[in-house]
C-alpha positions as CSV (number, residue, x, y, z in Angstrom):
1,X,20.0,-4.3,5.8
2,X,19.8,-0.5,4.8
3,X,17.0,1.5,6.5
4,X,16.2,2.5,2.4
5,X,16.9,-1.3,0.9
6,X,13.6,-2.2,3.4
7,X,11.8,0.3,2.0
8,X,13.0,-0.4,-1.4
9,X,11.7,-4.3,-0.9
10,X,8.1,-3.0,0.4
11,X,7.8,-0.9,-2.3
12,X,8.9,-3.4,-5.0
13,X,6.4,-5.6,-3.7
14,X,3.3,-3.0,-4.4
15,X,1.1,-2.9,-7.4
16,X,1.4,-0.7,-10.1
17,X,-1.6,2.0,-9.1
18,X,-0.6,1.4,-5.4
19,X,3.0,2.7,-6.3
20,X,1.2,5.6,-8.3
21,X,-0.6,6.4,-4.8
22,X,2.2,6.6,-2.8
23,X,4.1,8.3,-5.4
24,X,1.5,11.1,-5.5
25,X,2.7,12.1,-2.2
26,X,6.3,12.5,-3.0
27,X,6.5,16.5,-2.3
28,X,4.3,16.2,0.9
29,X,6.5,16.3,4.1
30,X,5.7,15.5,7.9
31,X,6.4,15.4,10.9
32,X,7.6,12.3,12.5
33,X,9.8,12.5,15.7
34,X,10.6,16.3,15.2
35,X,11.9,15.3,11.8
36,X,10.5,16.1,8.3
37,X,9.8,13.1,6.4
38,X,8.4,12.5,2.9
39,X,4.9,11.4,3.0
40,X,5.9,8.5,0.8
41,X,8.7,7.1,2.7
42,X,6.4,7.5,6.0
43,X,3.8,5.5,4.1
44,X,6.4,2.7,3.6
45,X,7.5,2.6,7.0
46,X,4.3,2.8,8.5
47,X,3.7,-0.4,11.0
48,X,-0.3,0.8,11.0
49,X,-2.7,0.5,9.0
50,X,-3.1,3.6,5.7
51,X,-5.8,3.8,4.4
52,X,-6.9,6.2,1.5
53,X,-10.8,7.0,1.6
54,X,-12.9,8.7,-1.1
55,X,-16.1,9.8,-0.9
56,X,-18.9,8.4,-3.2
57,X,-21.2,11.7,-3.6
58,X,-20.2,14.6,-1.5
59,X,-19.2,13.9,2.1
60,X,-19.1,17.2,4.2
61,X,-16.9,18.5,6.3
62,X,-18.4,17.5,9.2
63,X,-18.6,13.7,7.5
64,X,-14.7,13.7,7.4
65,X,-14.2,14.8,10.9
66,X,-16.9,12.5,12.4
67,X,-15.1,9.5,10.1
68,X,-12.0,10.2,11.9
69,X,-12.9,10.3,15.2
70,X,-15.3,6.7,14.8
71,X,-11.9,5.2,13.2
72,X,-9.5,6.9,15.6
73,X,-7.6,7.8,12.4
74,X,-4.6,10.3,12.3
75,X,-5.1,12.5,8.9
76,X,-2.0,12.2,7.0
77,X,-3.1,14.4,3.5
78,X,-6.2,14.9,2.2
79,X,-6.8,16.2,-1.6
80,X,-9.6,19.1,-2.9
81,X,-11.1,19.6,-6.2
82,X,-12.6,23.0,-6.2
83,X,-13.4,23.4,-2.3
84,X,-14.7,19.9,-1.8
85,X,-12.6,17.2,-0.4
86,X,-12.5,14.4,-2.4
87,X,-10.1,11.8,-0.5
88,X,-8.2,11.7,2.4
89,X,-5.4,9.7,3.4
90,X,-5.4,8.0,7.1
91,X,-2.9,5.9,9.4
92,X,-4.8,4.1,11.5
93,X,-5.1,0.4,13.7
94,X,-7.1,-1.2,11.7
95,X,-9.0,-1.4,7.9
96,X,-12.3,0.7,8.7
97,X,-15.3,-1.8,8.5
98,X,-17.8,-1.8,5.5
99,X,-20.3,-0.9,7.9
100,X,-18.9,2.5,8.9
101,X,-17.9,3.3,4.8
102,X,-21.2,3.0,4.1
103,X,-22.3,4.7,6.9
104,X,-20.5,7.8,5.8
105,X,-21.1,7.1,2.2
106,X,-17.6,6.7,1.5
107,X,-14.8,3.6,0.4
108,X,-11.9,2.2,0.2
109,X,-9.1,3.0,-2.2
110,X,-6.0,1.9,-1.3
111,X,-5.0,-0.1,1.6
112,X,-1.0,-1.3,2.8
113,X,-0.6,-3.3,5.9
């Protein structure tokens, strides 16, 4: 099978506004084994956990970075209205608990395994 045809088959398989999601970060590139990489295609062949959290209220700065560290989450994007952050996008081991969303006043948006 084609490393794209794979991809192609995950994708298929998504929902309508999960596809929207991932397309959103068509334009975004990153680094993956001193390569540049869409952020969509990395989404795809991910074999953790993404996650994309938004906050419910304003979550500071400070909320985000202590969210990552609790969820030992690598930041992939993140998104601002004005100069507050309203999501950000995370690869990580495992879906983040209800416990610790709440905790951080903040939830779940889209999730691929």
């Amino acid at each position: 099978m084609g490393k794209y045809k794979e991809l192609d088959i995950i994708y298929s398989n998504l929902g309508h506004k999960d596809k929207e999601i991932i397309d959103s970060y068509n334009n975004e590139i990153i680094k993956e084994a001193n390569k540049k990489v869409p952020l969509s295609i990395y989404i795809l062949k991910s074999k953790k956990v993404i996650c994309l959290i938004e906050s419910y209220g304003t979550a500071h700065l400070w909320t985000w970075s202590e969210f990552k560290e609790e969820i030992k989450g690598r930041l992939l994007a993140y998104k601002t209205e004005k100069n507050v952050i309203t999501n950000q996008l995370f690869e990580i081991d495992e879906e983040p608990s209800e416990e610790i969303l709440n905790k951080y006043k903040l939830k779940k948006k889209f999730v691929l395994y």
